[in-house]
C-alpha positions in Angstrom: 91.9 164.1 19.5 92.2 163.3 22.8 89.4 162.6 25.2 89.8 163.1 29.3 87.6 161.9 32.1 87.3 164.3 34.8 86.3 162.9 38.1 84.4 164.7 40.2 86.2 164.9 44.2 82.8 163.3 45.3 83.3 159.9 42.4 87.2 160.2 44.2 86.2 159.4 47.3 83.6 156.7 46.7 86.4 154.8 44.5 89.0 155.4 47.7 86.1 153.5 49.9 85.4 150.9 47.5 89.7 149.6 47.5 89.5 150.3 51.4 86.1 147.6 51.8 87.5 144.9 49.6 91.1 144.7 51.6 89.4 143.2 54.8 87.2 140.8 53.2 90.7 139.7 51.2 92.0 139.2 54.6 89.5 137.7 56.2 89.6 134.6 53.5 93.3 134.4 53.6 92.9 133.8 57.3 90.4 131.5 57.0 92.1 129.3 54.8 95.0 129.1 57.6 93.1 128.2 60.1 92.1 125.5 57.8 95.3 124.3 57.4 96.1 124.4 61.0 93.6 122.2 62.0 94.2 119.8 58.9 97.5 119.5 60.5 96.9 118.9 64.1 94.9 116.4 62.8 97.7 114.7 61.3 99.6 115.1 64.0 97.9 113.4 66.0 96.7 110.5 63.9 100.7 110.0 63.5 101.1 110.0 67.2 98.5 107.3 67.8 99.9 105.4 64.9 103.3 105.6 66.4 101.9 104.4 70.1 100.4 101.6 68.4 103.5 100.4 66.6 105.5 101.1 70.1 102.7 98.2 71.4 102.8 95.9 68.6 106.6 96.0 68.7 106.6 94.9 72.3 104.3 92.6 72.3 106.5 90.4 69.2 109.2 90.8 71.8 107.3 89.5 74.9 106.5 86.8 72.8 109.6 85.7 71.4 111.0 86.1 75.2 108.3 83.8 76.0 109.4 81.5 73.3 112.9 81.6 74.1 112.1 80.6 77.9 110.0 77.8 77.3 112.6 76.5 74.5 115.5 76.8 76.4 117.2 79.1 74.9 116.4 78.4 71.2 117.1 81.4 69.1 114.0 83.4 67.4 114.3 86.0 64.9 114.4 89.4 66.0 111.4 91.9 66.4 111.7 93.9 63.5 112.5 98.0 64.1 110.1 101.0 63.6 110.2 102.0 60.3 112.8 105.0 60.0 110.5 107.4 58.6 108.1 106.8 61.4 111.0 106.5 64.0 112.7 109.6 62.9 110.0 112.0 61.3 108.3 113.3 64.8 110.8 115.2 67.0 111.4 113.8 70.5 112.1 116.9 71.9 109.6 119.0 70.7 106.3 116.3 70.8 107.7 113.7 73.4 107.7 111.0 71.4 110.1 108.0 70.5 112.4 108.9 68.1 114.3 105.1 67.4 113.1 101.8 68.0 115.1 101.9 71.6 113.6 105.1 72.8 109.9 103.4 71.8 111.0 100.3 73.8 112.3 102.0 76.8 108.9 104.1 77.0 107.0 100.7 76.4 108.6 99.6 79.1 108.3 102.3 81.1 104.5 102.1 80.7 104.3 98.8 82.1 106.1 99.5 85.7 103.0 100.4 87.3 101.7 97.3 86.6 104.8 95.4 87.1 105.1 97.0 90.7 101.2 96.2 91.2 101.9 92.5 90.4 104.8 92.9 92.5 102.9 93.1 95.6 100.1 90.6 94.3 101.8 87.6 93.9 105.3 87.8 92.1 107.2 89.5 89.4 108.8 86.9 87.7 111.0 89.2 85.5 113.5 90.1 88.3 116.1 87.8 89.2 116.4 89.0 93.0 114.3 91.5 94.9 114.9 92.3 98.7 112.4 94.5 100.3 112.3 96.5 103.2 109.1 97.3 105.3 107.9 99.1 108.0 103.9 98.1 109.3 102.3 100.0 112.7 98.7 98.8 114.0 96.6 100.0 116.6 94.2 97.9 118.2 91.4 98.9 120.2 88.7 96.5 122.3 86.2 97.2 125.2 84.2 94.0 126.8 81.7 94.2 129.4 82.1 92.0 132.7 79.2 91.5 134.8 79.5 89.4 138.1 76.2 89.1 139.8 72.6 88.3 139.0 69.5 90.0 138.2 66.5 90.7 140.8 63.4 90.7 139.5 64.8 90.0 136.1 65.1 94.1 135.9 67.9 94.8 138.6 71.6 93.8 138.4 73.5 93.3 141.7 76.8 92.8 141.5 80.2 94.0 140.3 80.3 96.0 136.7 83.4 96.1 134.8 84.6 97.3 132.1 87.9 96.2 130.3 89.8 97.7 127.7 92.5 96.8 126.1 94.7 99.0 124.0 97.6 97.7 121.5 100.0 99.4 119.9 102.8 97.1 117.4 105.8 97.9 115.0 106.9 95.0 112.6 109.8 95.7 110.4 110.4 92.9 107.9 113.4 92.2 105.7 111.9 89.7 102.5 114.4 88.5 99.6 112.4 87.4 96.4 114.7 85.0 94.0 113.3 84.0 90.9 115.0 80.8 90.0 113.2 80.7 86.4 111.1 82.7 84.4 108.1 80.5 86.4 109.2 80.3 89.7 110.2 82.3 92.5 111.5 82.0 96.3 110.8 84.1 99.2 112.0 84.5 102.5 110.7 87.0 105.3 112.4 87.9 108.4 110.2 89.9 110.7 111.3 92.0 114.2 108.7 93.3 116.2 107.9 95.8 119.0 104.9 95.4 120.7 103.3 98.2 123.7 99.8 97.0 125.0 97.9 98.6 127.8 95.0 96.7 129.7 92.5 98.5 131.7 89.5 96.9 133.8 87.1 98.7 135.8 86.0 97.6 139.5 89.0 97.7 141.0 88.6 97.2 144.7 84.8 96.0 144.5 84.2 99.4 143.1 82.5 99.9 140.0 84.2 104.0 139.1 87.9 102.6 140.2 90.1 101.4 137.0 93.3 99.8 137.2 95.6 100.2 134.3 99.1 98.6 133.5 101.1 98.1 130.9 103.5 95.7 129.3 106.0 96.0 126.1 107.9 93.1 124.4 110.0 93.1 121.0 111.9 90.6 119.6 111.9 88.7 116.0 109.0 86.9 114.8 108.0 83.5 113.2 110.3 83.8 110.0 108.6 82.3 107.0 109.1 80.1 103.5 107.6 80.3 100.5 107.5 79.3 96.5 105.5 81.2 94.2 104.9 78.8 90.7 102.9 80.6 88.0 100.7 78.2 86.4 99.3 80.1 83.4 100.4 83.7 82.2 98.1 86.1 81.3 96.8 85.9 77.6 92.9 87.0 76.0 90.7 86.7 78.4 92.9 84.4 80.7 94.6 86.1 84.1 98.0 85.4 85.5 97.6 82.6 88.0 100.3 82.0 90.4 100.2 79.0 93.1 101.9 80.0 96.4 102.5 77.8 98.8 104.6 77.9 102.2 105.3 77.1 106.0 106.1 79.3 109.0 108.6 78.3 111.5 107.5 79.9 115.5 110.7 81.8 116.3 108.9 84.4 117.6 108.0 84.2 121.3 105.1 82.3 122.2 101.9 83.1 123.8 102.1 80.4 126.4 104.2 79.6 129.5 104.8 83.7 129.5 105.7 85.0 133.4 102.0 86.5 134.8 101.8 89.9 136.8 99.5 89.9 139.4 98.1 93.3 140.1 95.0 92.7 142.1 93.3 90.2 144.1 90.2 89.9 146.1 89.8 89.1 149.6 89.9 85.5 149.3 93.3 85.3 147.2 90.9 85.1 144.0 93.1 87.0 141.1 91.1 89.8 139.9 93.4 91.8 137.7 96.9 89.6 136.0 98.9 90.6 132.9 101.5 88.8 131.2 105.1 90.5 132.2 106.1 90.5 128.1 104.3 90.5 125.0 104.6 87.7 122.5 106.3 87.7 119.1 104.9 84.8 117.4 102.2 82.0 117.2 104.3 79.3 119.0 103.3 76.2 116.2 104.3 75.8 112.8 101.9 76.8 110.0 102.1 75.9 106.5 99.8 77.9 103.8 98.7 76.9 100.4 97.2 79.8 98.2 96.3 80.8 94.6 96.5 84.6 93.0 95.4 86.0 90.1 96.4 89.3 88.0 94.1 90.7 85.0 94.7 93.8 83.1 92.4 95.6 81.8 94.4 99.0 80.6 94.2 101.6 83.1 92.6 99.4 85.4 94.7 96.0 86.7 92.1 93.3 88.6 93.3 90.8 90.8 92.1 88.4 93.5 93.6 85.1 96.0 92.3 82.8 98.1 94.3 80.2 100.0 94.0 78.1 103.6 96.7 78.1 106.4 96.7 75.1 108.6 98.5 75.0 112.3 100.4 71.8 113.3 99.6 70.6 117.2 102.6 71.6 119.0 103.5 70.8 123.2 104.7 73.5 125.7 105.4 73.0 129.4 102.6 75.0 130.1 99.2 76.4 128.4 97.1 77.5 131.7 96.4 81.1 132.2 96.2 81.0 135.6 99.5 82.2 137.1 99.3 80.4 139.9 99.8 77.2 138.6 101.5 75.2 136.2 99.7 72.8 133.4 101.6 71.3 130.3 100.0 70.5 127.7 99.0 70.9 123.6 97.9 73.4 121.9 96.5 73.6 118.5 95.5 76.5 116.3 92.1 76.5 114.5 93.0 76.3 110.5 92.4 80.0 108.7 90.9 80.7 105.1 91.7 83.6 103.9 90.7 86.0 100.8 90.2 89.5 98.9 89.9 90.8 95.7 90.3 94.7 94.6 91.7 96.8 91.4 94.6 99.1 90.7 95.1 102.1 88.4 98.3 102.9 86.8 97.9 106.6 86.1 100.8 106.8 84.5 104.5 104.7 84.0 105.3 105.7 87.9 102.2 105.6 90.3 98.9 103.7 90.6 96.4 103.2 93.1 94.5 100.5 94.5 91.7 99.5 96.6 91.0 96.1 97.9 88.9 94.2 100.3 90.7 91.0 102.4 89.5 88.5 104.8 90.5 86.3 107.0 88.7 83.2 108.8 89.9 81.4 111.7 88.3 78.6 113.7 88.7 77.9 117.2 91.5 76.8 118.9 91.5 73.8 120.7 94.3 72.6 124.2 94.6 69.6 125.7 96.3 69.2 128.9 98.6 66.5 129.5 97.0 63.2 129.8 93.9 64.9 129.2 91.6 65.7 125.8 91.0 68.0 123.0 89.0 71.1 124.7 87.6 74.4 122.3 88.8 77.6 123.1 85.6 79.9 123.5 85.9 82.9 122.1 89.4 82.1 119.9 87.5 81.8 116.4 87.8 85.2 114.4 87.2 87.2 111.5 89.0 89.7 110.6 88.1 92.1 107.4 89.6 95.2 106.3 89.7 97.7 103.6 93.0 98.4 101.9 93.9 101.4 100.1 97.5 101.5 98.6 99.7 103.9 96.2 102.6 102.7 94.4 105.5 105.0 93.1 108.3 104.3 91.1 111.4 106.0 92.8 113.7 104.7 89.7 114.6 102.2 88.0 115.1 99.6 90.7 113.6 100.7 93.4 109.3 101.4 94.3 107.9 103.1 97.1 104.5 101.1 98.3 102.2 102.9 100.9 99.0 100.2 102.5 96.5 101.7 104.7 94.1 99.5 106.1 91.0 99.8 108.0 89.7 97.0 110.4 85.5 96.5 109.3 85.1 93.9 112.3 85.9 94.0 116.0 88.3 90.7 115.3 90.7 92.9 112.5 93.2 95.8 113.9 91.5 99.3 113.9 94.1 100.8 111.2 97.2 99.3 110.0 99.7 101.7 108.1 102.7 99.9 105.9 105.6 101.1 104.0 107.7 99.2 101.6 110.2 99.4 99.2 111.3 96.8 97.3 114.6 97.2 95.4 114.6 94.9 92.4 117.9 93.5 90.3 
């Protein structure tokens, strides 16, 4: 006896629906639990990536060590830095992640990661890790001053009568300088700069003729090479914890550049009694004219992205003769001159923002007392008017060309009347 169960179409239909409702939510799950897994792995990935960076660091920093060790021992032998593990070397693909897939690829990209702040240090105070360095750069400057001259006295203590003029005086230079860097151990390093310079300068001074709305303008050009300098660069501590990099610099200037005194005079105006109103020298100088020697201290701090550093040091002008120091073209005074002793500083901080380019700002001074001449037979008179300050504010980008080779861009603006208006400098220093 057989029993049959007869479905109605309607019963059908609401069976049909049920199937169709309980497929989505099956799918639903399913895709939440991949999602799940996605993320659990991204997560993984990228606790192994961080784990691999930090095993990159660790293994360089056993090998800056042992380098370390090896330079202050003289060449003793140390045992090697031991490898990346293979399974952490070889289980994330470098093409696909961009990641270090043997110990060499993870030192190259260590290293890599450090030539911002190598390049920054660089221009600091020295790299001692090169064994030669010759650098080429290119500085312009423009220089800009306006003085008031009043010749007369004031009626009624309200009215001026006399002459008003106003002078101006408007300097354009181009200094190219060749520098060699020579790092006789891993502590010291020579240097040696050569520098050519171009100089255009235009005076102007109103009141020509008596007249106050006249202005009489000329101008004079003079190139030729500069005071070529020495210097030694000693590190006394390297950087470790808390403790900068601390290099000692110290150095002397030879004048080979053309001096300031005894220069030919143009006259371009006088007054009725054969007083010289208006005289300009027929060719710019190059140089100071004395020796100088310099004794300075810098220090380098990183602080990963940001890299701090500072100096300070004191240049000191040695007394030197020439046959003659008066500005008066007409005549002819020999005598001594010497140079008021300079203290200069700054301080700023760089970012690497990655293993090619960083950028920096900085602040630099530089003090100067007065110079003092004495003509022959004579004694030791101040200059008036020769002391200076000179401030600027100096932002600079670095780039890594390649591997040798770093392109450094300086701009600089003058924040008192003593400093250069703007000062724009290109270098590239080509390291061996």
């Amino acid at each position: 006896m057989h029993t049959y169960l007869r479905l109605t179409p309607l019963a059908l239909a609401a069976l049909a629906a049920n199937a169709f409702a309980q497929e989505p939510a099956a799918e639903a799950k399913d895709g939440a639990d991949v999602q799940a897994l996605i993320s659990q792995l991204e997560q993984l990935k990228a606790n192994y990536a961080q784990e691999v960076r930090r095993l990159r660091e660790l293994d360089m920093q056993v090998q800056a060590m042992q380098a370390r060790l090896r330079g202050r021992a003289g060449g003793a032998t140390t045992p090697a830095a031991a490898p990346l593990a293979p399974a952490a070397a070889a289980a994330v693909s470098p093409s696909s992640e961009g990641y270090a897939s043997t110990a060499a690829e993870a030192q190259q990209a260590k290293q890599e990661a450090r030539r911002s702040v190598d390049d920054v240090k660089q221009q600091q105070a020295a790299l001692f890790s090169r064994r030669f360095t010759i650098e080429n750069s290119l500085t312009y400057a423009r220089y800009d001053r306006k003085q008031l001259s009043l010749n007369g006295f004031l009626a009624l203590d309200a009215i001026f009568l006399g002459n008003i003029a106003i002078e101006n005086v408007e300097s354009d230079s181009l200094t190219y300088n060749l520098a060699a860097r020579w790092g006789v151990s891993p502590n010291l390093t020579l240097n040696m700069d050569v520098p050519y310079l171009a100089r255009r300068t235009v005076y102007q001074k109103g009141g020509a003729g008596g007249a106050a709305a006249a202005i009489a303008q000329e101008e004079t050009n003079g190139n030729g090479l500069g005071d070529i300098s020495a210097s030694a660069n000693y590190r006394l501590f390297g950087e470790r914890g808390w403790r900068p990099e601390t290099v000692l610099t110290g150095g002397v200037t030879a004048p080979t550049g053309r001096a300031p005194y005894g220069l030919d005079w143009k006259v371009i105006e006088r007054d009725d009694d054969d007083y010289i109103r208006f005289a300009v020298p027929r060719e710019q100088p190059t140089g100071n004219g004395v020796w100088q020697a310099n004794l300075g201290v810098s220090m380098v701090k990183t602080a990963d992205p940001a890299i701090l550093f500072a100096n300070a040091g004191y240049i000191h002008s040695f007394p030197r003769g020439f046959d003659d120091i008066d500005s008066n073209p007409d005549t002819v005074n020999p005598g001594d001159v010497k140079l008021g002793g300079s203290v200069y500083f700054g301080a700023g901080v760089a970012f690497a923002f990655n293993e090619r380019t960083s950028l920096s700002i900085s602040f630099s001074d530089k003090i100067s007392a007065r110079a003092s001449t004495r003509f022959q037979g004579g004694q030791w008179v101040k200059v008036i008017g020769s002391d200076a300050n000179a401030a600027s504010l100096n932002l600079g980008v670095t780039y890594a060309l390649n591997q040798h080779a770093t392109m450094v861009t300086l701009l600089g603006i003058g924040l008192t009347p003593d400093a250069p208006d703007f000062t724009l400098s290109f270098k590239v220093p080509y390291m061996l």
